[in-house]
C-alpha positions as CSV (number, residue, x, y, z in Angstrom):
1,X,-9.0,0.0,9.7
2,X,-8.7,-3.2,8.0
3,X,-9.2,-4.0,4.2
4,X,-12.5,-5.4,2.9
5,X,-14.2,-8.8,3.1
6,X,-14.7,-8.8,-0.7
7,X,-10.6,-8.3,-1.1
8,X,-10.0,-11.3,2.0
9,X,-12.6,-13.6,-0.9
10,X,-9.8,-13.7,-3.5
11,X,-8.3,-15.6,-1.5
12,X,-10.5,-18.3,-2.4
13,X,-9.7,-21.3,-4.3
14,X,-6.1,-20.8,-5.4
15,X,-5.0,-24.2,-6.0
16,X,-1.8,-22.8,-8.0
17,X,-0.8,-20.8,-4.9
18,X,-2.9,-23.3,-1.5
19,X,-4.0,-20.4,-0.3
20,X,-7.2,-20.7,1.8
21,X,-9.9,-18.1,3.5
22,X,-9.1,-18.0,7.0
23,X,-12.0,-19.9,9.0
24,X,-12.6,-16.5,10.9
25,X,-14.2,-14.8,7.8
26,X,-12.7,-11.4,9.3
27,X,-12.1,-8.7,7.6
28,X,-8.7,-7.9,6.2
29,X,-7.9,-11.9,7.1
30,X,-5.0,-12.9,5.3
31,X,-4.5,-16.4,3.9
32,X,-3.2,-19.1,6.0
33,X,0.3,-19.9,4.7
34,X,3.9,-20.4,5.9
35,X,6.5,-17.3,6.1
36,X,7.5,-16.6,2.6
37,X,10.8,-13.9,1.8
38,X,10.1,-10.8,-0.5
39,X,10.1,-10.6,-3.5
40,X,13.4,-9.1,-5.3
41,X,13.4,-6.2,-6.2
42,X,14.9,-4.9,-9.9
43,X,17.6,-3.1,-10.0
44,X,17.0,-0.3,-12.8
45,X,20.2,0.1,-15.7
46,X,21.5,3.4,-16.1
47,X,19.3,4.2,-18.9
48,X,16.0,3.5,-16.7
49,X,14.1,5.0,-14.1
50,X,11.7,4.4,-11.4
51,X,8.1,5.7,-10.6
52,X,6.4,4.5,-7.2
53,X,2.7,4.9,-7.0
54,X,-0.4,4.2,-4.6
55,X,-3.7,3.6,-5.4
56,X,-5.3,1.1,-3.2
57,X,-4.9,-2.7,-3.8
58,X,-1.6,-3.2,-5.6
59,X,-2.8,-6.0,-7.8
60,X,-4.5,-3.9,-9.4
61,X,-2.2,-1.1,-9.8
62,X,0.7,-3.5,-10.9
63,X,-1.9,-4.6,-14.1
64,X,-2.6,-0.5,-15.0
65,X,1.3,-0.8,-15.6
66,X,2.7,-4.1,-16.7
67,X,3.1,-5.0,-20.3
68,X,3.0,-0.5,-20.8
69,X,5.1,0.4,-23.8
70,X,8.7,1.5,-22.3
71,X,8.4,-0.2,-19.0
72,X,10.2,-2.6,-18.5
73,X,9.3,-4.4,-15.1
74,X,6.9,-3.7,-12.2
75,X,6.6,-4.6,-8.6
76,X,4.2,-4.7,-5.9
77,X,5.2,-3.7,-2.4
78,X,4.9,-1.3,0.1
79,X,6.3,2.2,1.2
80,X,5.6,5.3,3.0
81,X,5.9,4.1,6.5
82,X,8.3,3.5,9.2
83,X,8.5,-0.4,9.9
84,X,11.2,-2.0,8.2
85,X,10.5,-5.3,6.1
86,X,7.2,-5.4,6.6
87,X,4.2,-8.5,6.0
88,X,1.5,-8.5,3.8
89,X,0.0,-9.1,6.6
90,X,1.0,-6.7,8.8
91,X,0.7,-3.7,6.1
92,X,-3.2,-4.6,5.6
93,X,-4.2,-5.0,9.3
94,X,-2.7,-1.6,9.7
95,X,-0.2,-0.1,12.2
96,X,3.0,0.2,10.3
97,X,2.0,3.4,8.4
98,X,2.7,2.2,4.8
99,X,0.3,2.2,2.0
100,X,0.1,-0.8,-0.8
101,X,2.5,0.8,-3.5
102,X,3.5,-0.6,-7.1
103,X,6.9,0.2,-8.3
104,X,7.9,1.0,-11.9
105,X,11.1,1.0,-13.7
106,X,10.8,2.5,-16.9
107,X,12.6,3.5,-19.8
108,X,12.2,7.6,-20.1
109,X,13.2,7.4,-24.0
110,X,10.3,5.1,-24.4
111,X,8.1,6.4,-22.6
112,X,7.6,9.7,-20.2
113,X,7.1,10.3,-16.4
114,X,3.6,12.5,-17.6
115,X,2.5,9.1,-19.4
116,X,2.8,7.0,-16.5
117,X,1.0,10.1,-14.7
118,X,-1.8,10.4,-17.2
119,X,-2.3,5.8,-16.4
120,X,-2.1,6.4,-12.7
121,X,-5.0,9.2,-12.2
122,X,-6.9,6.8,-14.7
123,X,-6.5,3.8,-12.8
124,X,-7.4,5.4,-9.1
125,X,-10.2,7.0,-7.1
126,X,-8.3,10.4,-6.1
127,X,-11.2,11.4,-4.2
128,X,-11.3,9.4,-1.3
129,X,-8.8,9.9,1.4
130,X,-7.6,6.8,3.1
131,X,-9.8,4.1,1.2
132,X,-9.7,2.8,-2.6
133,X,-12.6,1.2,-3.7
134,X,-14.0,-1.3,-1.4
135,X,-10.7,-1.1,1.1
136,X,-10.6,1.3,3.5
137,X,-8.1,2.2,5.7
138,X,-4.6,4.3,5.5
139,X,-2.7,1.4,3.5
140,X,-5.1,1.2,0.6
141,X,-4.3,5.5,0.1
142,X,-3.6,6.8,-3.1
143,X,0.0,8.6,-3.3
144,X,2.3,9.5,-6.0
145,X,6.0,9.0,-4.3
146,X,8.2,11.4,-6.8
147,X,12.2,9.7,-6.6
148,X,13.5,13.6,-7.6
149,X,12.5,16.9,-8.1
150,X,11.3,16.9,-11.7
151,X,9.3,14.0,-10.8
152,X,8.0,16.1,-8.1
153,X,7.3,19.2,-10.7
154,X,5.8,17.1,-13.0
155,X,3.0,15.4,-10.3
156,X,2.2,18.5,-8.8
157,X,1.5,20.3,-12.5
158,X,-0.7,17.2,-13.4
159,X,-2.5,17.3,-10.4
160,X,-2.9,20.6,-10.6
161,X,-4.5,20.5,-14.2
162,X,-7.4,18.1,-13.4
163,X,-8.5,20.4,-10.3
164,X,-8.6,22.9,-12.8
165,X,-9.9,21.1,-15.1
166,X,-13.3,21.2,-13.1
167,X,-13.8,17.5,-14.0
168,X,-14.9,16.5,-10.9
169,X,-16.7,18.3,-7.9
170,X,-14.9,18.0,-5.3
171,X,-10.6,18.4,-5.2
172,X,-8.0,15.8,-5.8
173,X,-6.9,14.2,-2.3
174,X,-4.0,12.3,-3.7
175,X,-0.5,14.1,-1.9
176,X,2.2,13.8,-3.5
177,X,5.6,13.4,-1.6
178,X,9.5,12.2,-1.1
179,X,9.4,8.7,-1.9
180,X,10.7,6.3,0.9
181,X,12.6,3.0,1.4
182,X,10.3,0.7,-1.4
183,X,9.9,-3.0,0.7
184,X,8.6,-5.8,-2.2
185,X,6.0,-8.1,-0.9
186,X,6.0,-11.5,-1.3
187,X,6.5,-13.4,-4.1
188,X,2.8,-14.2,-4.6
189,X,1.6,-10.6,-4.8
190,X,3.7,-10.6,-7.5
191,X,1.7,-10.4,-11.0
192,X,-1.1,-11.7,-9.1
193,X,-3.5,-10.9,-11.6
194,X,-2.1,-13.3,-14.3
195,X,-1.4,-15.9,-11.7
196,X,-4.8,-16.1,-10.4
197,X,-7.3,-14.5,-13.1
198,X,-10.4,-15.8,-11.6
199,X,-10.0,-15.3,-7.6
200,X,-8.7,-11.3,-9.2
201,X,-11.9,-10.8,-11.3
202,X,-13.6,-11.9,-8.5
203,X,-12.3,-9.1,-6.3
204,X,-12.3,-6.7,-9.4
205,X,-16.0,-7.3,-9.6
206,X,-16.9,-7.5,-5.7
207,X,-14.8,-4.6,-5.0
208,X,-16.3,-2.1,-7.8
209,X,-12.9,-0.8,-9.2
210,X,-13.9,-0.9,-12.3
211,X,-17.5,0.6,-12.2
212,X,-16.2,3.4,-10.4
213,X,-13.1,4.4,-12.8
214,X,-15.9,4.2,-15.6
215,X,-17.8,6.4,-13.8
216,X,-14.9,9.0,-13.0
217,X,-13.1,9.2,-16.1
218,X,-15.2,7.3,-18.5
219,X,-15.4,4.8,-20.4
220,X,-12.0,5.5,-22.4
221,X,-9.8,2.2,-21.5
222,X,-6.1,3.3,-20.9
223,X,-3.7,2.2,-24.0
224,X,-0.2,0.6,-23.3
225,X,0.8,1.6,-26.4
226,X,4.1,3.8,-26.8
227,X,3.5,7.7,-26.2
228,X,5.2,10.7,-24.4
């Protein structure tokens, strides 16, 4: 299933980027514009880690995390599937089996793998399987990738908390599972929501992100301070 027509509108009017609507108007349309490489991806010191999480448009998730206390770079991509490199393009028209994904490296003296947890469930809809939001389809999934075991042991005990918890009705649909090859996407996607603030409200807005995280987890905005 493709990704939403209120998603395809942010593409409109990027003058910094000439990216254009296509004329088709079709949903999960991507904009008209030559081949570009991926990104490049950071390569972590020995005193950092990395966390990979999905939660539906990877714009968004990259913002939840960038400028956090103790991380120290993020990037959007994709993983979780089987085609290697793959497009924008081809990730949000479906058929290549990976899900938008942000990738962060972090420092764990700074700041701990349950912290990034604790901005991740706050950032997502882990209710809905196979749609975020206004995008629907396998790619926009939510999935926490763990890169080892305690990472593994430490998603599965928070996850296992909220359904506990009894905070919402229905159970957590978010796996959680061995975290694959990470491709970047292109250079655009990257800190696309400080490059183009107004086409990303725009889809922020369209798309409901916002008014359904209030509405799941309240109105308690996520700090970036430092904490453990």
């Amino acid at each position: 299933m493709r990704s939403s027509l209120i998603r395809s509108a942010g593409f409109i009017t990027l003058p910094l980027l000439g990216l254009s609507l296509l004329s088709s108007g079709l949903i999960g349309a991507s904009p008209t514009r030559a081949a570009e490489p991926p990104a490049v991806l950071p390569v972590p010191t020995a005193a950092q880690l990395t966390a990979t999480f999905a939660g539906g448009c990877f714009w968004s998730m990259e913002k939840a995390f960038d400028g956090v206390a103790g991380v120290a770079s993020t990037t959007v991509g994709f993983t979780g599937g089987a085609k290697a490199n793959p497009t924008y393009k081809e990730v949000v028209n479906g058929g290549t089996g990976h899900a938008e994904a942000v990738q962060v490296v972090y420092d764990p003296a700074k700041i701990s793998y349950e912290r990034l947890l604790d901005i991740y469930w706050r950032s997502i809809d882990p209710l809905t399987l196979n749609a975020a939001f206004c995008d629907h389809g396998a790619q926009y999934r939510s999935v926490i990738f763990y890169g080892d075991a305690e990472q593994r042991k430490l998603a599965e005990a928070s996850k296992r908390e909220l359904d506990r918890s009894k905070r919402f009705a229905t159970p957590i649909v978010t796996p959680i599972q061995a975290a694959t090859k990470f491709y970047p996407a292109e250079e655009y996607h990257q800190q696309y929501y400080k490059k183009n603030p107004e086409s990303y409200q725009r889809y922020v807005i369209g798309c409901g992100r916002e008014q359904r995280t209030r509405e799941l987890w309240g109105n308690v905005t996520v700090s970036k301070g430092a904490g453990r």
